[in-house]
C-alpha positions as CSV (number, residue, x, y, z in Angstrom):
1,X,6.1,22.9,22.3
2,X,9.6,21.2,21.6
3,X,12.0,23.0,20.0
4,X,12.1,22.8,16.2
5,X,14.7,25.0,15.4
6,X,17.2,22.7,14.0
7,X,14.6,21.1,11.8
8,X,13.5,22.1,8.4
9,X,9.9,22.4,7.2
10,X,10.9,19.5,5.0
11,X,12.2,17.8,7.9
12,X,9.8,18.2,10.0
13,X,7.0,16.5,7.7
14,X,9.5,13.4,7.7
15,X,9.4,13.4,11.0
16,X,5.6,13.8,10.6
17,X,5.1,11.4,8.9
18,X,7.5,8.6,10.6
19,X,5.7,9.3,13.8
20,X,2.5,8.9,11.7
21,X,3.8,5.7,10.7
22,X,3.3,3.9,13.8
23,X,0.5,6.7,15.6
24,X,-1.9,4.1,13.2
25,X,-5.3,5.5,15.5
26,X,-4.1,9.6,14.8
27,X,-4.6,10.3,18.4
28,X,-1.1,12.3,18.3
29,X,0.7,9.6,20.4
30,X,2.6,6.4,20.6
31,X,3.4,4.2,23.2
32,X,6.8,3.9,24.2
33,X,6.8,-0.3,23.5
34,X,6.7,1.8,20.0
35,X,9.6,4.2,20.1
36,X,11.9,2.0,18.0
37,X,9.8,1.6,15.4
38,X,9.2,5.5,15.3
39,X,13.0,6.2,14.7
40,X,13.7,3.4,12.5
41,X,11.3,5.0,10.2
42,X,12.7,8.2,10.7
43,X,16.4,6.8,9.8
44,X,17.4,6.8,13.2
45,X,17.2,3.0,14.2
46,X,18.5,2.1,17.5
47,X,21.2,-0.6,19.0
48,X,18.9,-3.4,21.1
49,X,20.6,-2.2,24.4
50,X,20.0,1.4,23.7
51,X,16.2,0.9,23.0
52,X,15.4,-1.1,26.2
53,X,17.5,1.5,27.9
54,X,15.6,4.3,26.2
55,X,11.8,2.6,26.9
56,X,12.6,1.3,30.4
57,X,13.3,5.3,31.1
58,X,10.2,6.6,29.7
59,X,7.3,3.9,31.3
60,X,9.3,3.8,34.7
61,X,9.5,8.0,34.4
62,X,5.8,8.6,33.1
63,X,2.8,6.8,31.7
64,X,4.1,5.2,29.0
65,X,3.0,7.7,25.8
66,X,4.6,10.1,23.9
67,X,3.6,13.1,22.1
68,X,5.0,14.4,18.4
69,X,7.0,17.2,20.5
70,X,8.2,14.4,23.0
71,X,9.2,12.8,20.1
72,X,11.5,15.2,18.4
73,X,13.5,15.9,22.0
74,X,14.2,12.4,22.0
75,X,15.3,12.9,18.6
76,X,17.2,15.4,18.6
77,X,19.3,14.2,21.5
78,X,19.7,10.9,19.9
79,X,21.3,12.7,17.0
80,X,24.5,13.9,18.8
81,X,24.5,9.8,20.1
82,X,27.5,8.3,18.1
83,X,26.4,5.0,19.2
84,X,23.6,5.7,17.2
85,X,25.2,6.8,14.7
86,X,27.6,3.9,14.3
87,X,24.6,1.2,13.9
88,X,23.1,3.8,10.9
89,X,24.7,2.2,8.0
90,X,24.6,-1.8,9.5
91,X,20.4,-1.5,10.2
92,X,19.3,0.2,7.4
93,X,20.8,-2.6,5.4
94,X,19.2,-5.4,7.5
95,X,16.1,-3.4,7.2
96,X,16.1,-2.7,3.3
97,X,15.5,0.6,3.9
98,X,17.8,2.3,1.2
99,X,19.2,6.0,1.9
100,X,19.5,8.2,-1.2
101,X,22.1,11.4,-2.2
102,X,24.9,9.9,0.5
103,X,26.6,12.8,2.4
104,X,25.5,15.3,0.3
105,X,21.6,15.3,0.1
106,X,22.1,15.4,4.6
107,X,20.5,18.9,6.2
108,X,22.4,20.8,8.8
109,X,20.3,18.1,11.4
110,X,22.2,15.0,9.5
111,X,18.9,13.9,7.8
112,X,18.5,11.5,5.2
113,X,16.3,11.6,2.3
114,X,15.7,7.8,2.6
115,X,13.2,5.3,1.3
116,X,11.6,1.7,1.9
117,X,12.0,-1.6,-0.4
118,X,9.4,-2.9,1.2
119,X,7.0,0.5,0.0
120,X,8.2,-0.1,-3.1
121,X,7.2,-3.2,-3.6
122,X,3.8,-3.5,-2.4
123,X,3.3,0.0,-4.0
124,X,4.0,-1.9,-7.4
125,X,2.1,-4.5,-6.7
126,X,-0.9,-2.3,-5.7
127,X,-0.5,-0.1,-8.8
128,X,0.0,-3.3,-11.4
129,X,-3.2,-5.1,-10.2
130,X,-5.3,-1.7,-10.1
131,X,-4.6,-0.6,-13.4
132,X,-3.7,-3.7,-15.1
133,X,-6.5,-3.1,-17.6
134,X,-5.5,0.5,-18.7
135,X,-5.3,1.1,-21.9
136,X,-3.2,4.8,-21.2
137,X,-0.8,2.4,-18.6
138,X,-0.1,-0.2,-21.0
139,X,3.7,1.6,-21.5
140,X,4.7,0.9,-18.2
141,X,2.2,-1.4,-16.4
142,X,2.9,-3.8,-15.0
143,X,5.6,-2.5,-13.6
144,X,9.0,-4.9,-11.7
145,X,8.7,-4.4,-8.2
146,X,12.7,-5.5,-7.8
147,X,13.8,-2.7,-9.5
148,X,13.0,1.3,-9.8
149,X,10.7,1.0,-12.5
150,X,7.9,2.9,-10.3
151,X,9.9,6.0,-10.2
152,X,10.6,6.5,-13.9
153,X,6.9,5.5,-14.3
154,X,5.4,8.4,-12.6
155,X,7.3,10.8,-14.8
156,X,4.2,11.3,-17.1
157,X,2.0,12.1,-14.6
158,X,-0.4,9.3,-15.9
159,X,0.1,6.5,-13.4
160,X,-0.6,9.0,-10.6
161,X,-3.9,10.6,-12.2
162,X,-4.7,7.2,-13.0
163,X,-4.3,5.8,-9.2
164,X,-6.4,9.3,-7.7
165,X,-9.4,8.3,-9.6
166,X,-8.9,4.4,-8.4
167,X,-8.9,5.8,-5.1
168,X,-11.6,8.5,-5.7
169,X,-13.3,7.6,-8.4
170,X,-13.9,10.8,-10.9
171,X,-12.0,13.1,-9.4
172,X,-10.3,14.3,-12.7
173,X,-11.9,14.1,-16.2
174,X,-9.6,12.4,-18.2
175,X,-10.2,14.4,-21.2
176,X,-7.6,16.9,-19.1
177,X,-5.2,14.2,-18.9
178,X,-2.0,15.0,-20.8
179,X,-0.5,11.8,-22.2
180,X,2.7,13.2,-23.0
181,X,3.7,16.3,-20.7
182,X,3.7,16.3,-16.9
183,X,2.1,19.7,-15.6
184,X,1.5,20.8,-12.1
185,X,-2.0,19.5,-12.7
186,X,-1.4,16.0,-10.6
187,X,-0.2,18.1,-7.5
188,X,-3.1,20.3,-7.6
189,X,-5.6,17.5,-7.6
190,X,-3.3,15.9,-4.8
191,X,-3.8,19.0,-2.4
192,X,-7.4,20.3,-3.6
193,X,-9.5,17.6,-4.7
194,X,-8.2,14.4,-2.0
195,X,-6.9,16.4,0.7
196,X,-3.3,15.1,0.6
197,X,-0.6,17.3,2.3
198,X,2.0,18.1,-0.3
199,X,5.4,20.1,0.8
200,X,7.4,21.6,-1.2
201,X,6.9,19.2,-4.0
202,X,7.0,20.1,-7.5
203,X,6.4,18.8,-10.9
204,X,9.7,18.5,-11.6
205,X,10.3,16.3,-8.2
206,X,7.8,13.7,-9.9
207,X,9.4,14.0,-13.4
208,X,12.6,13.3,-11.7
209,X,11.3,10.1,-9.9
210,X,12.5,11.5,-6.5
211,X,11.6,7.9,-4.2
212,X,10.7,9.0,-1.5
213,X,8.6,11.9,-2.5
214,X,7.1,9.4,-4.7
215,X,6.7,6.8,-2.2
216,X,5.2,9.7,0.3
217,X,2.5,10.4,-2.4
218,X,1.6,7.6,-3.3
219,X,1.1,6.6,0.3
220,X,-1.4,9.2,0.9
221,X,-3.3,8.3,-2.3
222,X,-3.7,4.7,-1.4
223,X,-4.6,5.1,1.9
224,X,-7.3,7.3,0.9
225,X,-9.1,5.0,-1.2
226,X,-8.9,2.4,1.0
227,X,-9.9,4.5,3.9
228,X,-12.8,5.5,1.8
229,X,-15.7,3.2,3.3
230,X,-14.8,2.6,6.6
231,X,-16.8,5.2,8.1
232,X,-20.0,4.6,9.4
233,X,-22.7,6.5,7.0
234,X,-21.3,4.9,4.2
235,X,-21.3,1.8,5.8
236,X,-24.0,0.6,8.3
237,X,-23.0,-2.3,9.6
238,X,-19.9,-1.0,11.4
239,X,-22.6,0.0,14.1
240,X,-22.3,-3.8,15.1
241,X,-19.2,-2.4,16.7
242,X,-20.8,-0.4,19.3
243,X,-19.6,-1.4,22.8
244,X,-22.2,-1.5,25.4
245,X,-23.1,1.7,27.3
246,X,-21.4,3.3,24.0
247,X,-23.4,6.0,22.2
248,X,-23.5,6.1,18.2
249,X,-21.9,9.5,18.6
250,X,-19.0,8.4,20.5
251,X,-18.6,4.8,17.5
252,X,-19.0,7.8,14.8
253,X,-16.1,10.3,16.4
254,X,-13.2,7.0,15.3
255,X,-11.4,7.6,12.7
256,X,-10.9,5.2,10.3
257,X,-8.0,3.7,12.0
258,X,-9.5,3.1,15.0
259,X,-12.3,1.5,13.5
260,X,-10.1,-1.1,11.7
261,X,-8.3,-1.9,15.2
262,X,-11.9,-2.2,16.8
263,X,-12.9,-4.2,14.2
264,X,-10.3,-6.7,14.3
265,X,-10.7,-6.9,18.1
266,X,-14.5,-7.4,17.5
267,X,-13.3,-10.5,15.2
268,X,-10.8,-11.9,17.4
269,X,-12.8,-11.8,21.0
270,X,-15.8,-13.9,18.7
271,X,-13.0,-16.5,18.1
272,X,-12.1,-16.5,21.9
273,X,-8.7,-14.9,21.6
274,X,-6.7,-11.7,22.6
275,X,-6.9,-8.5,21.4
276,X,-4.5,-6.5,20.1
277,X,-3.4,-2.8,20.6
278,X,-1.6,-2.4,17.1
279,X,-0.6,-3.5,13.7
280,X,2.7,-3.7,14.8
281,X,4.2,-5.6,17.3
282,X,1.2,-7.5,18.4
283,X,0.8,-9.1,15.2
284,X,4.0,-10.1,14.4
285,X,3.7,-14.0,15.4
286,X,1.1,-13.9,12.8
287,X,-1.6,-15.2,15.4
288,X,-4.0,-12.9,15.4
289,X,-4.2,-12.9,11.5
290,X,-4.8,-16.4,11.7
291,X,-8.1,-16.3,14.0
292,X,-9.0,-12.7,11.9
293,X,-8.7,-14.8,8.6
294,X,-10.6,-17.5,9.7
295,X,-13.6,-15.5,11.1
296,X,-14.0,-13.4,7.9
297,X,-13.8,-16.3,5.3
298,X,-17.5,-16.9,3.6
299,X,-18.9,-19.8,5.2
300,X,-21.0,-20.5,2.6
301,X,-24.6,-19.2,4.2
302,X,-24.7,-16.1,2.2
303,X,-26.3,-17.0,-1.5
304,X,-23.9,-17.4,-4.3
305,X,-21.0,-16.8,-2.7
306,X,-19.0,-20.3,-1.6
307,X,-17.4,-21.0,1.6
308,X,-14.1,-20.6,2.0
309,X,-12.1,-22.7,4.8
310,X,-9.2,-21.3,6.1
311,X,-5.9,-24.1,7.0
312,X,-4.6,-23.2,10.4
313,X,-2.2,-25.8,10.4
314,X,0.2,-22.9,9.8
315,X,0.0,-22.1,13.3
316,X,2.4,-25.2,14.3
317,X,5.1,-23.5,12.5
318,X,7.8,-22.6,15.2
319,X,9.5,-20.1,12.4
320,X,7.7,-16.9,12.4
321,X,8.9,-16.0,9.1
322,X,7.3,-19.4,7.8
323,X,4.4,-19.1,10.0
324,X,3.7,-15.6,8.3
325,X,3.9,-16.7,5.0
326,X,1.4,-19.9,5.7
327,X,-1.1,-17.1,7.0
328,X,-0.6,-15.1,3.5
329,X,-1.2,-18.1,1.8
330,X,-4.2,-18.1,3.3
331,X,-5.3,-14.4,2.4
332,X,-4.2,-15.4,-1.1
333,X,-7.1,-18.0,-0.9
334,X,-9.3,-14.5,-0.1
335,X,-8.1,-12.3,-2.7
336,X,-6.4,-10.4,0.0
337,X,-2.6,-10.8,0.2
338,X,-1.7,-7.2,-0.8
339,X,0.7,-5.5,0.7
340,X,3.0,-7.2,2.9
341,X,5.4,-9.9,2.9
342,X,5.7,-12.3,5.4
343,X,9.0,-10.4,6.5
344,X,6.6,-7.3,6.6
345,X,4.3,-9.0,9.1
346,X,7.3,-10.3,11.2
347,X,9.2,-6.9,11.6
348,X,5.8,-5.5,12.2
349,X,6.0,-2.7,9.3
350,X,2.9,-0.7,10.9
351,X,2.1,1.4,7.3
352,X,1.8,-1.6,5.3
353,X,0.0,-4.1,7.8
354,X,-2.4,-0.9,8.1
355,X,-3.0,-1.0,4.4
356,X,-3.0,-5.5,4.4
357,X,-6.0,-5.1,7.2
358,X,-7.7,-2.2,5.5
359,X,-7.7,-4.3,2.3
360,X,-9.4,-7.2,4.5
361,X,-11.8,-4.8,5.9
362,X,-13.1,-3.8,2.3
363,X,-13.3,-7.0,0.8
364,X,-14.5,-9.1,3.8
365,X,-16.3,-6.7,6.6
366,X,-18.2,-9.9,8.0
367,X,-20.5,-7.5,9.4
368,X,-24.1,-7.2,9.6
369,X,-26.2,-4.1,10.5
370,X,-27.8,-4.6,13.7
371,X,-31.4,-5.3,14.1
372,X,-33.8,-4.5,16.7
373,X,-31.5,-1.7,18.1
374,X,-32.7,1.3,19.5
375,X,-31.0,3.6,16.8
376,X,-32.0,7.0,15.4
377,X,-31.1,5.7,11.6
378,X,-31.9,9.4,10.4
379,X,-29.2,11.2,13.0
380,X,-26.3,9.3,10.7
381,X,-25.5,11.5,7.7
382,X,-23.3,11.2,5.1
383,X,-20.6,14.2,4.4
384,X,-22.2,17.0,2.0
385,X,-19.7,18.6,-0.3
386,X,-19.0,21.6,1.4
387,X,-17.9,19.8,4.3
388,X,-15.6,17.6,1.8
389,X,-13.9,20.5,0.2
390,X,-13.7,22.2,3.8
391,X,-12.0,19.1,5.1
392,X,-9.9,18.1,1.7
393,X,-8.4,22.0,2.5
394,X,-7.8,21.7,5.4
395,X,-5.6,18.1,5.3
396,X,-3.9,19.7,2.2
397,X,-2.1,22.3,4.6
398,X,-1.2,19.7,6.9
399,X,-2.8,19.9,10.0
400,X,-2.5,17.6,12.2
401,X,-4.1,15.7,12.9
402,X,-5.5,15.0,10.3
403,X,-9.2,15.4,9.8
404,X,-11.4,12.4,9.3
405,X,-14.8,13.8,10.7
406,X,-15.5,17.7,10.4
407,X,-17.0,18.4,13.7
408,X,-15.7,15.9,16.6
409,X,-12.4,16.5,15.2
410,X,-12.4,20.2,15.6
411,X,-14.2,20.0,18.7
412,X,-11.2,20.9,21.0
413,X,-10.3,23.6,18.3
414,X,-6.2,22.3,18.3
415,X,-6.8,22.4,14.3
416,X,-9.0,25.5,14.3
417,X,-5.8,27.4,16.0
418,X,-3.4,26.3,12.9
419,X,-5.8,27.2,10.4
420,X,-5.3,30.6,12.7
421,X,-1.6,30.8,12.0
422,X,-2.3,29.9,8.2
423,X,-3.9,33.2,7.9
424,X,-1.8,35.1,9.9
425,X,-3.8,35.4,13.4
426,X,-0.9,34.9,16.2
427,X,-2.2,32.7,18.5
428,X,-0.3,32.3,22.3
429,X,-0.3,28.1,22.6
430,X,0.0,28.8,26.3
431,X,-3.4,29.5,26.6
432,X,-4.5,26.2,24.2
433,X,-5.0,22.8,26.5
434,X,-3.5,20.0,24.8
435,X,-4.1,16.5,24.6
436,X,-3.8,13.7,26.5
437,X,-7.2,15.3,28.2
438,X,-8.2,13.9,31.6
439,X,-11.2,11.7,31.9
440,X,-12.4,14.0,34.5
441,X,-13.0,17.2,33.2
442,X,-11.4,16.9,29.8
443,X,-14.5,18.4,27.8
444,X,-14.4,21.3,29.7
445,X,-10.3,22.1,28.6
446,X,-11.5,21.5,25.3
447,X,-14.0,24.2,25.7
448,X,-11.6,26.4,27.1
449,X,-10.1,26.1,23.6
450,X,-12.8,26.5,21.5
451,X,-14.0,29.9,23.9
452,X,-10.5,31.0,22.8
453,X,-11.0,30.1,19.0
454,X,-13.9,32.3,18.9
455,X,-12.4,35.3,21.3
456,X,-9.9,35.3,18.0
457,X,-12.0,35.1,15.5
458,X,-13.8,38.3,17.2
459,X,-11.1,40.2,18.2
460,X,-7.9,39.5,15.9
461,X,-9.7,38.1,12.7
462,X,-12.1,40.3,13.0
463,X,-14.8,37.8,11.4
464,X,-18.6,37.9,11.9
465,X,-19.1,35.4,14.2
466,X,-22.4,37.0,15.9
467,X,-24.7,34.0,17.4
468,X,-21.3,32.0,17.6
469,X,-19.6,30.6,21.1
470,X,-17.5,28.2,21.5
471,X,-19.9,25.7,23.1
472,X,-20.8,25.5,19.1
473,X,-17.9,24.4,18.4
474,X,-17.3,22.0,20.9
475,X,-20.7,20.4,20.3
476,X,-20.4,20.3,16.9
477,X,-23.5,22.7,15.6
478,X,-22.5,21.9,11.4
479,X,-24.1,25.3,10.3
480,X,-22.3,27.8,12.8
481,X,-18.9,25.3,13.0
482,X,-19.3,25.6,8.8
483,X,-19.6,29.6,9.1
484,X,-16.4,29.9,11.4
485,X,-14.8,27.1,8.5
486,X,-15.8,28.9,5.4
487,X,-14.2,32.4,7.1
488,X,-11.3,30.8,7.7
489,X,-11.1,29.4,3.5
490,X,-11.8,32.7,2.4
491,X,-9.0,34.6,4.4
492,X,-6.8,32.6,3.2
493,X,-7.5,32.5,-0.1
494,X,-7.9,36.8,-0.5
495,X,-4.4,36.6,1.8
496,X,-3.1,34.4,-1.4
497,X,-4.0,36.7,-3.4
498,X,-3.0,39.8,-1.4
499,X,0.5,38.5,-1.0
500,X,0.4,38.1,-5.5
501,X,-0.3,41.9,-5.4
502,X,1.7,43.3,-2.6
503,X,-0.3,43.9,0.1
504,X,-3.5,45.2,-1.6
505,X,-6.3,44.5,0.0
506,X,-9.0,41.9,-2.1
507,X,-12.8,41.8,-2.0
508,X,-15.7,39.9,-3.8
509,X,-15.9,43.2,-6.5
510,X,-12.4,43.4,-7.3
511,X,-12.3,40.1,-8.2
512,X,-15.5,40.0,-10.1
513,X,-14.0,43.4,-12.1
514,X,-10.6,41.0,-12.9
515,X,-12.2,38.2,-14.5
516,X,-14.4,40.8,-16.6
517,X,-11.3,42.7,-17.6
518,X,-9.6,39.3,-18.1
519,X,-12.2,38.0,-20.5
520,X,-12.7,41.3,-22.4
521,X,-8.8,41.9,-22.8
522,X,-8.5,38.0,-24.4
523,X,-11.8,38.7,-26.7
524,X,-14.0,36.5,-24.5
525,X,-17.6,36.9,-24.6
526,X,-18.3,35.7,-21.1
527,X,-19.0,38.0,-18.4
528,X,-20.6,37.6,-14.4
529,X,-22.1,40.1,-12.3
530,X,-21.9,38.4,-9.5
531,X,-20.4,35.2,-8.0
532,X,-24.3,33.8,-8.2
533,X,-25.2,34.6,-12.2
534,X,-26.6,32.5,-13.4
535,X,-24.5,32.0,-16.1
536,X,-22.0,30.4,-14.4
537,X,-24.3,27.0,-14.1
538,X,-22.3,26.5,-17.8
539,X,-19.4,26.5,-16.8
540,X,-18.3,28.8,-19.9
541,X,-17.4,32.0,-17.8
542,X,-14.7,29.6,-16.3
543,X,-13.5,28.0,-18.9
544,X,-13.1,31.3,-21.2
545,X,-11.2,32.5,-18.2
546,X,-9.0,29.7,-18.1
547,X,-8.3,29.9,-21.6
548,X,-7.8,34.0,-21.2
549,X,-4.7,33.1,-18.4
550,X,-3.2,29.9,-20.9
551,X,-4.4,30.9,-24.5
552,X,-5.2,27.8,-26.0
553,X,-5.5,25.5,-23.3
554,X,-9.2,24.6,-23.3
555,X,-10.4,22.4,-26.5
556,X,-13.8,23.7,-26.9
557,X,-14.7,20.9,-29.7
558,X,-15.2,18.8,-26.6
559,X,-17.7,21.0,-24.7
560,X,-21.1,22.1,-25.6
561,X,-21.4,25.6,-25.0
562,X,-25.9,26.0,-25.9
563,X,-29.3,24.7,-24.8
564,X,-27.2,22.7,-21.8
565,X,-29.0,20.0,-20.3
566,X,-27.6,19.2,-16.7
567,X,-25.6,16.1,-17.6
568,X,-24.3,18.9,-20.4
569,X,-23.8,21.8,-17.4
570,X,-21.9,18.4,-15.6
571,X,-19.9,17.4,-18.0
572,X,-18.3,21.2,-18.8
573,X,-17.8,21.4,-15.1
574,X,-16.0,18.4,-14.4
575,X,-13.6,19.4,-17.4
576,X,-13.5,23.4,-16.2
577,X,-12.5,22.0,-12.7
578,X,-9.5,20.1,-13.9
579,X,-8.7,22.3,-16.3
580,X,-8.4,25.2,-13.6
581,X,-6.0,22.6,-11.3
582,X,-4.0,21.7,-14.7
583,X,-2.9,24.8,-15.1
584,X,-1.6,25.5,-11.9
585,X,-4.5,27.1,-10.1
586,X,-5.3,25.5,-6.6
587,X,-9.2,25.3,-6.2
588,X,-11.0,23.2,-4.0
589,X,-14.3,23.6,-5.4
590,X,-16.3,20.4,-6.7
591,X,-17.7,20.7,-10.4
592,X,-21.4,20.5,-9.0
593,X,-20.6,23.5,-7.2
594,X,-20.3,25.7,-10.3
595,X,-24.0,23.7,-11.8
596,X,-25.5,25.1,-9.3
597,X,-23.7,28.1,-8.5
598,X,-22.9,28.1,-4.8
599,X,-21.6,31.5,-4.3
600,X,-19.0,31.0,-1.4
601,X,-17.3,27.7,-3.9
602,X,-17.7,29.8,-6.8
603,X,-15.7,32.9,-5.3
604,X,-12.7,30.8,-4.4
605,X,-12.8,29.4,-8.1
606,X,-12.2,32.9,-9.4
607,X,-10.1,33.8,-6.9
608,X,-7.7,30.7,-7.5
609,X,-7.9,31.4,-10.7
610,X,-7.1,35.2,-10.4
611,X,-4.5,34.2,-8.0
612,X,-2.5,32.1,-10.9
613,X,-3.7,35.1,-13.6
614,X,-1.5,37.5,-11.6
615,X,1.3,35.4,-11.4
616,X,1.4,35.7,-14.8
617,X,1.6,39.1,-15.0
């Protein structure tokens, strides 16, 4: 592993996330072609000599790709580079990307808080045509994409609550909404509900309109809603993408990413031309949008929707700044021109071209579910919603990277082992294979992982793991992967709450005997037995609870609380959920959990909630 020691935590999710920016298929690597744009998002953009110099080293020196840790030793050398240095100030003007604090907001590694225009823009853009219809957004939608209306904007907490549910639809009752006060309530729903990774960001960072915190957040909230379809059991006819001698397992492993990419390629080698490797620098001459556009339009054949013809005169343009706008112009004619500019396209920004072709994607799939196939229809199933909150959890602490499909990505057991070092477990990364895997023989390192994974779940974390091995793992069995999972959640929620009481060790009765004393101490009538009473199908032991830790917080006018019908039991759940994340407390659970009282999700509700009653204390 690279050294990190002159790096921050903070720091080091920059650097995350820059490398992110252009690692668009979250394999963990980048080409070197790529390198520049890498540091240029990281605020470290090189002179033109110095980059050829730089990339002519690393494809002549190995095979071309670079890992996160290769990434950071390039980085930190280039930091003590004053030739580097000395084109700082010059590029990111050229760039429009605007640093923030001067001098004094730099770490000990010279690190810039720093933000993108371009963000900025077709953030504003997004958000103004989303809500434009809100009533509640009325006061500061739409919003002037030239100036910094979008960070005074998020102050209230609104817009952001308001984008979540665009993204996910009902993730927060809106009756929790608090139209006048920011709380800590939108950061909890960021981390529990849509899996985003938040670091060290408060309530007061939003208030403050910090830009690129807001910028960061927001990023992760619109790519999750536009991410949200492009997997294959919500949408069918992305098996038309199956590559011959490809098995559906091996099409249902992509992430989303990688499915886009495919899909364009798919789209472009119908129309007779090249494929691409990126959203970067192979579609900067605007080309391959061109062909993709043109392929996608209706043509007219399906009922009621007209035909759309797409110009391509725009490909005689010799500019390629003109030649990109022509091509928007085009998407404009499609409803799809969100998110870049033609500069955007030309510089090859790789977050915001991701987002553009994601857009496409969800508005014009031109895809049809293959007929005639020989396909097991039943083996493709849809995510349940313990393996949503397990994965939302797991995202929220960062992992990386980042989880798209529970079982093939955990099947070499890299994120397994930093769920380890969340609660605790020491684990020796010598012994842990790490990617680039060989064609030859690359499962069986990845077993070697996962045999490790369970030798420390036996032997350090002492979990029941009896039936367990770590060819489970590997292959993906859901119920013993799920038992190794909901171990792994429950540790480190009783570890939150041991660290709240000093070291005391917490159990399922001690928290049980909490929320009763809790409840009788603020005059509550509620009481549970056990984390599978029935009584909990209300929702009222909750939300008593909730109003025991923040006297007066729940408005019981708005809940019926007798004779509860399940829509009733629903409704009181959705609200108890967002209540319990509005006041601070960070559960994962889903409100159909509590309905129909799953034990394991109902234990980490009262232990969240515990956790944030003893803060209190």
């Amino acid at each position: 592993m690279a050294s990190t020691a002159h790096f921050s935590e903070e720091e080091m999710a920059e650097l995350r996330e820059a490398f992110g920016k252009v690692d668009i298929s979250g394999n963990g690597f980048i080409h070197a072609n790529d390198l520049t744009d890498v540091l240029k998002a990281a605020n470290l953009p090189l002179p033109g000599y110095k980059a050829r110099e730089l990339i002519q080293n690393l494809t002549t020196t190995g095979d071309g790709r670079i890992s996160f840790d290769e990434f950071i030793s390039i980085f930190q050398n280039l930091k003590s580079d004053d030739v580097a240095k000395s084109f700082r100030k010059q590029i990111n003007k050229k760039e429009g990307i605007c640093a923030i604090g001067g001098t004094s907001e730099q770490s000990s590694a010279g690190t810039q808080h720093s933000y993108s225009e371009e963000e900025k823009y077709a953030f504003v853009n997004w958000i103004n045509k989303a809500l434009e219809k809100d009533p509640d957004c009325k006061h500061v939608v739409p919003m002037n994409p030239e100036t910094d209306d979008l960070f005074q904007a998020v102050g209230d907490g609104i817009v952001l609550c308001k984008m979540i549910n665009f993204s996910v639809p009902d993730t927060i009752d809106e009756r929790t909404i608090n139209k006048k006060k920011l709380t800590p309530f939108t950061i909890q729903v960021l981390k529990c509900n849509i899996g985003c990774h938040v670091v060290n960001i408060g309530a007061e960072d939003l208030k403050e309109g910090k830009p690129y915190l807001v910028l960061g957040l927001l990023w992760q909230v619109i790519k999750i809603g536009l991410f949200a379809d492009i997997e294959i059991s919500k949408n069918m006819s992305l098996i038309a993408l199956l590559r011959e001698g490809e098995s559906l397992e091996d099409l249902m492993k992509l992430s989303p990413e990688e499915l886009l990419l495919r899909w364009a390629n798919y789209h472009l080698e119908n129309a007779g031309c090249n494929k691409v490797n990126n959203f970067s620098s192979d579609i900067k001459d605007s080309r391959a949008y061109y062909h993709l556009l043109n392929q996608v339009a209706p043509k007219g054949d399906e009922e009621g929707i007209p035909a759309i013809t797409i110009d391509m005169s725009g490909l005689r343009e010799k500019d390629d700044v003109q030649r990109a706008e022509c091509m928007l112009q085009q998407a404009e004619r499609l409803g799809c021109r969100q998110f870049v500019t033609a500069t955007d396209v030309v510089r090859g920004n790789p977050k915001l071209n991701l987002a553009f072709i994601a857009n496409l994607f969800n508005k014009y799939p031109a895809l049809h579910k293959p007929e005639n196939q020989d396909i097991d229809w039943s083996s493709i199933e849809g995510e349940t919603r313990e393996e949503r909150t397990f994965r939302n959890w797991m995202n929220s602490l960062g992992v990386n990277p980042r989880v798209n499909h529970l079982y093939s990505d955990l099947s070499d057991a890299l994120v397994i082992f930093q769920l380890y070092e969340k609660i605790k477990v020491p684990v020796d990364w010598n012994r842990v294979n790490k990617p680039p895997y060989p064609k030859l023989g690359g499962n069986m390192k990845k077993l070697e992982n996962c045999n490790y994974a369970v030798e420390l779940g036996k032997n350090q974390a002492k979990f029941s793991l009896v039936g367990i091995a770590g060819q489970d793992l590997n292959e993906g069995n859901r119920t013993l992967t799920l038992a190794l999972i909901w171990q792994l959640m429950r540790r480190y929620t009783l570890n939150i709450l041991e660290d709240i009481g000093g070291g005391e060790k917490v159990n399922d009765e001690i928290i049980v005997s909490w929320v009763n004393e809790t409840l009788t101490a603020a005059g509550k009538d509620s009481t549970i037995s056990s984390f599978k009473d029935s009584k909990i199908s209300t929702s009222m032991p909750v939300l008593d609870l909730i109003d025991a830790i923040q006297p007066g917080s729940i408005k019981y006018d708005l809940l019926k609380t007798e004779d509860l019908n399940d829509e009733e039991k629903l409704n009181n759940a959705k609200y108890a959920i967002s209540m319990a994340r509005k006041i601070g407390a960070r559960v994962y659970a889903l409100p159909e959990d509590l309905v129909e009282v799953k034990p394991k999700m109902v234990m980490t509700v009262f232990a969240c909630l515990m956790g944030k009653g003893m803060k209190k204390v």
